[in-house]
C-alpha positions in Angstrom: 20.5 -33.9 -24.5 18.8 -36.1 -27.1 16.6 -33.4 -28.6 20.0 -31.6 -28.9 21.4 -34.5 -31.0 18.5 -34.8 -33.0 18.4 -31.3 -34.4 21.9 -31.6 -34.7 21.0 -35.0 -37.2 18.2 -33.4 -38.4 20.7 -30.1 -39.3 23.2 -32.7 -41.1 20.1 -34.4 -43.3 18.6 -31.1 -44.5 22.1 -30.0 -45.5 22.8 -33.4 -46.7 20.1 -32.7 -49.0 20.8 -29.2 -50.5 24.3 -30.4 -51.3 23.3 -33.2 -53.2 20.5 -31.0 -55.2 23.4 -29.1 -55.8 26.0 -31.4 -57.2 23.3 -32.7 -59.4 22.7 -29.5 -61.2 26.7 -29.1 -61.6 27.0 -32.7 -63.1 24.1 -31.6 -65.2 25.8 -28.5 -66.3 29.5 -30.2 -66.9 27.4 -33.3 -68.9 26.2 -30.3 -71.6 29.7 -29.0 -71.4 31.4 -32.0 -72.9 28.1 -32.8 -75.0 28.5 -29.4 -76.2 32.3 -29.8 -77.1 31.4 -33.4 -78.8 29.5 -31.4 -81.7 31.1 -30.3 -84.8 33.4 -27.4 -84.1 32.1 -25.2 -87.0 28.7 -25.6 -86.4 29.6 -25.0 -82.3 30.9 -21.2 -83.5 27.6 -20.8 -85.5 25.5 -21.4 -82.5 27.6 -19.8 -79.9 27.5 -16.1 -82.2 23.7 -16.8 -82.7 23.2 -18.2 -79.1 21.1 -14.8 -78.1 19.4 -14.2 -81.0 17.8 -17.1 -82.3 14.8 -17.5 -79.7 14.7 -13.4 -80.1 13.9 -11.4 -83.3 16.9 -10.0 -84.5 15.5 -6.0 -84.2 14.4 -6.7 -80.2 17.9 -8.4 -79.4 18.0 -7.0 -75.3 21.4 -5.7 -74.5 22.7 -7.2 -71.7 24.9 -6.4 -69.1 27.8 -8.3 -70.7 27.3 -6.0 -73.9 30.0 -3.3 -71.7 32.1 -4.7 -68.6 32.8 -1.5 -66.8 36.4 -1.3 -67.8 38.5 -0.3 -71.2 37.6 -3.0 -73.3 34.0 -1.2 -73.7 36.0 1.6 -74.8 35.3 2.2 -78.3 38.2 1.8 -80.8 36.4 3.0 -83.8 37.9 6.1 -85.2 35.6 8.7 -85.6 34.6 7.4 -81.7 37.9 8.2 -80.1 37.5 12.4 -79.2 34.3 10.6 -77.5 34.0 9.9 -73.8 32.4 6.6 -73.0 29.8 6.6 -70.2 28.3 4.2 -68.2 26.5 3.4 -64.6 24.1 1.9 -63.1 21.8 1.9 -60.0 20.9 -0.9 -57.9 18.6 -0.9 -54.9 18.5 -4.3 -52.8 16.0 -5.1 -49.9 16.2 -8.2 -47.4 12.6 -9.9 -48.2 13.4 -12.5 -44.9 16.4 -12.3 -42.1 19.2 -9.9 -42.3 23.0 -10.5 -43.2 25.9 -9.1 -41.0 27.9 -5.9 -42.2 30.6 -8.2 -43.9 27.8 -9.1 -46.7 26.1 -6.6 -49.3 22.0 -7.0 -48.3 21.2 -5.5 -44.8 18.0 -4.6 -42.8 18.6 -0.8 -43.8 16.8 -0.3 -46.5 18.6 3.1 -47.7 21.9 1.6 -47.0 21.7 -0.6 -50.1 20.8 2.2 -52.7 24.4 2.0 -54.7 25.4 4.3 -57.6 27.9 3.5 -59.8 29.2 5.8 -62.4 32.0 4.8 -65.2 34.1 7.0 -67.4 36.4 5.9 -70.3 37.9 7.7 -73.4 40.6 6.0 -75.7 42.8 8.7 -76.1 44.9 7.9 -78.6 45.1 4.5 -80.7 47.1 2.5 -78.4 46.0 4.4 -74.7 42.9 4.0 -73.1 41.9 5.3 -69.5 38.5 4.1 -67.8 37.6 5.2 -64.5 34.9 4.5 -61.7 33.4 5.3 -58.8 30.9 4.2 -56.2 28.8 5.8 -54.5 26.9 4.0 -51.4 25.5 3.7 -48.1 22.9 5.8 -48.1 24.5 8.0 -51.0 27.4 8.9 -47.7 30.4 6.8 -49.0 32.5 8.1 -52.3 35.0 5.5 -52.8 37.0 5.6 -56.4 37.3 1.6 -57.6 39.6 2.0 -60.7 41.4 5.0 -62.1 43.6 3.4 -64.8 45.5 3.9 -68.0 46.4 0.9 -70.6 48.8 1.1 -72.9 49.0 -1.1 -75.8 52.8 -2.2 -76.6 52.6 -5.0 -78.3 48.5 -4.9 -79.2 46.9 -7.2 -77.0 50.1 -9.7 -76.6 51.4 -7.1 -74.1 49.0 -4.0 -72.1 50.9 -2.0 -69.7 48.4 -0.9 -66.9 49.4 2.3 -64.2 47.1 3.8 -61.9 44.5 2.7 -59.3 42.9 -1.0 -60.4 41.5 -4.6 -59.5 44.7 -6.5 -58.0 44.8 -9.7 -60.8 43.8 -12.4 -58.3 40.9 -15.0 -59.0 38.0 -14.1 -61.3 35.3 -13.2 -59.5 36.5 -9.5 -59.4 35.2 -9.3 -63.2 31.8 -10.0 -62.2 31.2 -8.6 -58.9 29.5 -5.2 -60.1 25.6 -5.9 -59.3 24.8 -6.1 -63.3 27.4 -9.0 -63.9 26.4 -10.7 -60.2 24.5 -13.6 -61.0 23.3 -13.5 -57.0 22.4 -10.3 -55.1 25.7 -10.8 -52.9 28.9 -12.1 -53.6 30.5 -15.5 -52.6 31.8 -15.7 -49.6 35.4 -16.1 -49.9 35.3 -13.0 -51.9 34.7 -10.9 -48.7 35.8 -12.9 -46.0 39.2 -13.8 -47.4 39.8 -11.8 -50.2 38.9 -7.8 -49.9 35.8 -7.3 -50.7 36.6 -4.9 -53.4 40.3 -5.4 -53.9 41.6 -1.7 -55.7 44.8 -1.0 -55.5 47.5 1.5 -56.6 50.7 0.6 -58.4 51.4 -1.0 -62.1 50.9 -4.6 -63.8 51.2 -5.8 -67.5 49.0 -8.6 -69.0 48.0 -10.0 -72.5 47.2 -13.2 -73.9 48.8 -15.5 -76.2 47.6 -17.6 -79.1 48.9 -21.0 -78.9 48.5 -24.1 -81.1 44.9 -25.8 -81.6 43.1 -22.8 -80.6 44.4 -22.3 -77.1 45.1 -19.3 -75.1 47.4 -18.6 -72.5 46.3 -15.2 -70.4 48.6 -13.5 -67.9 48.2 -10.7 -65.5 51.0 -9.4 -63.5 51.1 -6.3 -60.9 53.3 -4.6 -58.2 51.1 -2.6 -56.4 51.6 -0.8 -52.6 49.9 -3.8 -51.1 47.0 -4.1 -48.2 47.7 -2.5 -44.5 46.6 -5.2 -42.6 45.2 -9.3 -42.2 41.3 -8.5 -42.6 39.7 -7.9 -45.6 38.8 -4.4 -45.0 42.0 -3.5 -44.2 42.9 -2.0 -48.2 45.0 0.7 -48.9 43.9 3.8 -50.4 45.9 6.4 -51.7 48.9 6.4 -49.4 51.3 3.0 -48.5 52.0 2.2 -44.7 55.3 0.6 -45.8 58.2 0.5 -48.2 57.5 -2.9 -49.3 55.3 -4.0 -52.4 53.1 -6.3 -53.2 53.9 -8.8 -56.0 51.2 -11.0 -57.3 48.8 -12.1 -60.6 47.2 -14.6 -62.5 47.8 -17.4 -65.7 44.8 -18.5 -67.1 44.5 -21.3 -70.2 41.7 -21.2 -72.4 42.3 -24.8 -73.6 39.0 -25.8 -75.2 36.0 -23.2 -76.2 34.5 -21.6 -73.5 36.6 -23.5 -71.1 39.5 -22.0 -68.9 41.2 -23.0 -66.1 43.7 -20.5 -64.4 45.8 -19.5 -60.7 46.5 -16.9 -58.9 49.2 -15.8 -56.1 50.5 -12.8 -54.2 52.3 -12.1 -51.7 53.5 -9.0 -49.6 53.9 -7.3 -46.0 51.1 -5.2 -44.6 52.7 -4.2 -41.1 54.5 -0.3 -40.8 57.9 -2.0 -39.6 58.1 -4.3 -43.0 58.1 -7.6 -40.8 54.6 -9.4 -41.2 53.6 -11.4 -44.9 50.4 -12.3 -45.3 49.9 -14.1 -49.2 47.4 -15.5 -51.1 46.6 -19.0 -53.4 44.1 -19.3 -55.8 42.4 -21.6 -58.8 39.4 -20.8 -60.4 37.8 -22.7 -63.0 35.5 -21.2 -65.9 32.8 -22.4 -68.8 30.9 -20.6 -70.9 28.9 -21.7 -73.8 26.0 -19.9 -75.2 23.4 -19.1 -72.1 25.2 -21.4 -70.1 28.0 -20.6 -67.2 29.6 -22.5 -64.6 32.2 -21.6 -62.4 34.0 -21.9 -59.7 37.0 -21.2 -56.8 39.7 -21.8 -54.2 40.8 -19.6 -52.5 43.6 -19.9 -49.7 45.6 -17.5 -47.4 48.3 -17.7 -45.0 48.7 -14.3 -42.3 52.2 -13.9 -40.2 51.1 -12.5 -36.7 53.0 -11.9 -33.7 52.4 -14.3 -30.8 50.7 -11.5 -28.9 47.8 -11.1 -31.6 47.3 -14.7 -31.7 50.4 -16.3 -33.9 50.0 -17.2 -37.6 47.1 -18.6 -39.2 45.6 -19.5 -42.4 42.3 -19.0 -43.9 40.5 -20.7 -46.9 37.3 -20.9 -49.0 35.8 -21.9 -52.2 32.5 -21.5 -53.9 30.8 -23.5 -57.1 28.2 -21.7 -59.2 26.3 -22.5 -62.4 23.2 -20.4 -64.4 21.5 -21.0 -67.0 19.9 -17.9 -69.3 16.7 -18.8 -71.3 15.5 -16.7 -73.7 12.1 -15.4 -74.7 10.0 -14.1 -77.5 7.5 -12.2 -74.9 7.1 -8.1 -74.5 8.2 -7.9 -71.6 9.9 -10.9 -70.6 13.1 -11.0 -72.4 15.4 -13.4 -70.1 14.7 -15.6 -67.3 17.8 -16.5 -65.6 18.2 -19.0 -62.8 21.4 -19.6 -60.8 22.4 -22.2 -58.0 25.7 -21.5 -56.0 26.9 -23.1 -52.9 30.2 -21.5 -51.2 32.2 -22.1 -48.0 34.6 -20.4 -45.9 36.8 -20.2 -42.4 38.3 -17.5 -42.0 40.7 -18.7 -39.3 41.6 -22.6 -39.5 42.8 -22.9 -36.1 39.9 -20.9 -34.3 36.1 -22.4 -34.1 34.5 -18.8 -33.2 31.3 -18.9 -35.7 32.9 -16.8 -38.7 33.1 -20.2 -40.5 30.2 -21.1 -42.7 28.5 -23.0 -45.7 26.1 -21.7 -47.7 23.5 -22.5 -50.3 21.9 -19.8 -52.7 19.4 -20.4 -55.4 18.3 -16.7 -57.4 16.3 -16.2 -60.5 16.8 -13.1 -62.2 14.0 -11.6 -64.7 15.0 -9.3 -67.8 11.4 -7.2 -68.9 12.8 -4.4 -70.8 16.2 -3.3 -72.1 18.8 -1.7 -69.1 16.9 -3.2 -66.6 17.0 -6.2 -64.4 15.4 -7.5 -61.4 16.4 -10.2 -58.8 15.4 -12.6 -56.2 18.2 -15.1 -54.1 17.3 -17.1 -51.5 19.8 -19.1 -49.6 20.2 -21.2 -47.1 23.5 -20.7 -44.4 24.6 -23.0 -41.6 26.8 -21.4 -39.1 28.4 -22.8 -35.8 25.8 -22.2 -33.1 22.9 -21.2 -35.4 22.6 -24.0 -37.6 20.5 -23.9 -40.8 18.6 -20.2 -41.5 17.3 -18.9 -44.5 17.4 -15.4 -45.9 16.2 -14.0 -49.0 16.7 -10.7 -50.7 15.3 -9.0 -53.9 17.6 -6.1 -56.5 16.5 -3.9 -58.7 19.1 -2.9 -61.4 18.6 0.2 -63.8 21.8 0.8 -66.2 23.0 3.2 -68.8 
C-alpha cells in the first residue's frame, strides 16, 4: 500500500515537473509576443516579410511547407496560369522509435501502415472559380479516402466565397495544419481525434470571407450546412450518403486584432441518429500568434452527445491543447531549418465515466529541414493515463513533397 502511494506521489512530481517546463516556455513565447508588438509598426512589417530570408542568402531561400497549403489559395491567379492544373502531394513515412500508440493515434507498431500518400489537384477555372481537390491514400497503400472535393466561388472577392462540394467542416483551427507537412508534431493533439473527427470532411455548402475593420483588424467568418456526422464517436463521419434528413449547422468567427494575433470560436450543432431524435454539438476557442519563425497556439474544445438511457444517457466530452515552435534558420548546405516545438494537450472523452480514455500528455519534437521538399522529424512525449501512469513514446517522419 505505501509503495502504491509513493509512485502514485512520485507520478504527480514528475508530471508536476513537465508542466511547469512547459508553461515556462509558453510565458517565454507570449513575453516576445508583446515585446514584438511594443516595436515600431513599420519596422515590425520590414522584419516579418524578411523574417526567412535574412539569416539565408536570398538565391537558397528553402520553400517551405507553408509556401502552398493544400487547398485553393495555392491556386495560381496569374493569367496566363489559369488553363494550368496545380499539383501537389507529398509522402510521409513514420516509425515508433519507443512504445506504440493505440489505433485512435497516427504512429503505430506497423511499420507499412504509416506509409501515407497524399495527392492534391487544383485548377482556377475561371477568374472568380477555383476547385482543389485531394485525396489520401494510406494504411499500407489499402485505404482511398477523398478529403476535399470543392469549388469556391468568389462573389464579392474575398469579402464573400461561396464553397459547394466535399470539405473541412469550419470548426477550430487545427484542421489547417493537420496534413503531416504543416504538423509541427508527428501526430495530432489529442482533442483533435478523440473529440473532434479525426479528419472532419464533409458534404454540403458554407460561405466565408473576412472583413477589414478599423486599425488594421480583421474579422474572419466561416459558415456551412453540411449532412452532418452519423454517430457520437469520432470515426463515425459521413461519406457520400446522409443517414437523416436533418443538417448540420455550424462555423467559425475569428478576429485578427493585432499582427499575427487572432483569437476566434467555433460551434455546431446537429442530429446523427436515422430517426432525427439525438443532437450531439460542439464548442470551441482557439487562440493563434504568429510572428516571423515564431508560433504559438492553442484550443478548447467541448462537446455535449444526447443518448438514450439504454446506451448510457447523455454525456459530454472535452479537451484542449497548448503548443508553441520556434523556426531557426541557417546559412549551412544542408541544414536549412531547425525547428523545435513543445505541446502539451489533454482530453476526456466522457466526463461522467473514469474508464482510461482520459489523458494528459506532453510532447517535445525537433524537426530538421536539409534540402528543399524535404523534412524530417523526431517527437517524444510523455502520456499519463488512468492505470498506467507516466510512459514515454517516441516516433520519427520522414516527409518528401512536390
Amino acid at each position: 500500500m505505501r509503495h502504491h502511494e509513493g509512485s502514485k506521489k512520485d507520478i504527480k512530481n514528475k508530471m508536476f515537473c513537465f508542466l511547469f517546463v512547459f508553461f515556462a516556455s509558453l510565458w517565454f513565447s507570449f513575453s516576445l509576443l508583446f515585446t514584438c508588438y511594443a516595436e515600431d509598426r513599420g519596422h515590425i512589417m520590414t522584419t516579418t516579410a524578411r523574417a526567412d530570408s535574412d539569416n539565408l542568402p536570398k538565391t537558397e531561400a528553402p520553400i517551405l511547407p507553408e509556401d502552398y497549403y493544400f487547398n485553393v489559395e495555392s491556386v495560381s491567379a496569374k493569367e496566363e496560369d489559369r488553363e494550368k492544373f496545380q499539383f501537389h502531394g507529398f509522402f510521409a513515412v513514420t516509425s515508433p522509435v519507443q512504445g506504440r500508440d493505440d489505433e485512435t493515434q497516427q504512429p503505430s507498431s506497423k511499420f507499412s501502415e504509416e506509409n501515407e500518400l497524399t495527392l492534391w489537384v487544383g485548377k482556377q477555372i475561371f477568374k472568380r472559380l477555383s476547385f482543389d481537390s485531394e485525396i489520401e491514400i494510406k494504411k499500407g497503400f489499402q485505404e482511398y479516402e477523398l478529403e476535399r472535393f470543392e469549388f469556391d466561388y468568389e462573389i464579392i472577392d474575398k469579402l464573400l466565397v461561396f464553397r459547394i462540394g466535399k470539405f473541412k467542416f469550419p470548426l477550430g483551427i487545427e484542421r489547417f495544419v493537420e496534413a503531416a507537412p504543416l504538423n509541427k508534431l508527428v501526430d495530432r493533439p489529442l482533442p483533435s481525434i478523440r473529440v473532434i473527427p479525426g479528419t472532419y470532411s464533409d458534404i454540403g455548402g458554407m460561405f466565408y470571407g473576412s472583413i477589414s475593420l478599423p486599425n488594421t483588424t480583421l474579422l474572419k467568418y466561416e459558415f456551412a450546412v453540411t449532412n452532418g456526422l452519423e454517430g457520437p464517436e469520432p470515426k463515425d463521419v459521413q461519406q457520400l450518403r446522409d443517414n437523416n434528413s436533418n443538417k448540420t449547422i455550424g462555423g467559425r468567427l475569428g478576429y485578427e486584432f493585432l499582427p499575427g494575433l487572432e483569437i476566434g470560436g467555433s460551434y455546431s450543432r446537429g442530429k446523427y441518429d436515422e430517426d432525427n431524435q439525438l443532437d450531439i454539438d460542439f464548442l470551441g476557442a482557439d487562440i493563434l500568434f504568429k510572428r516571423g519563425n515564431l508560433e504559438v497556439r492553442g484550443e478548447y474544445i467541448t462537446s455535449r452527445v444526447e443518448q438514450k438511457a439504454a446506451d448510457g444517457g447523455d454525456y459530454l466530452r472535452n479537451g484542449y491543447y497548448l503548443q508553441t515552435s520556434y523556426k531557426h534558420p541557417f546559412r549551412l548546405d544542408y541544414v536549412q531549418y531547425l525547428e523545435g516545438v513543445l505541446r502539451f494537450d489533454s482530453v476526456d472523452p466522457n466526463r461522467d465515466v473514469t474508464d482510461g480514455n482520459e489523458a494528459d500528455r506532453l510532447a517535445v519534437g525537433m524537426n530538421y529541414f536539409p534540402i528543399d521538399y524535404v523534412e524530417l522529424k523526431f517527437e517524444y512525449e510523455l502520456e499519463n493515463e488512468p492505470g498506467e501512469g507516466i510512459h514515454g513514446k517516441s516516433f520519427v517522419q520522414a516527409i518528401f513533397r512536390w
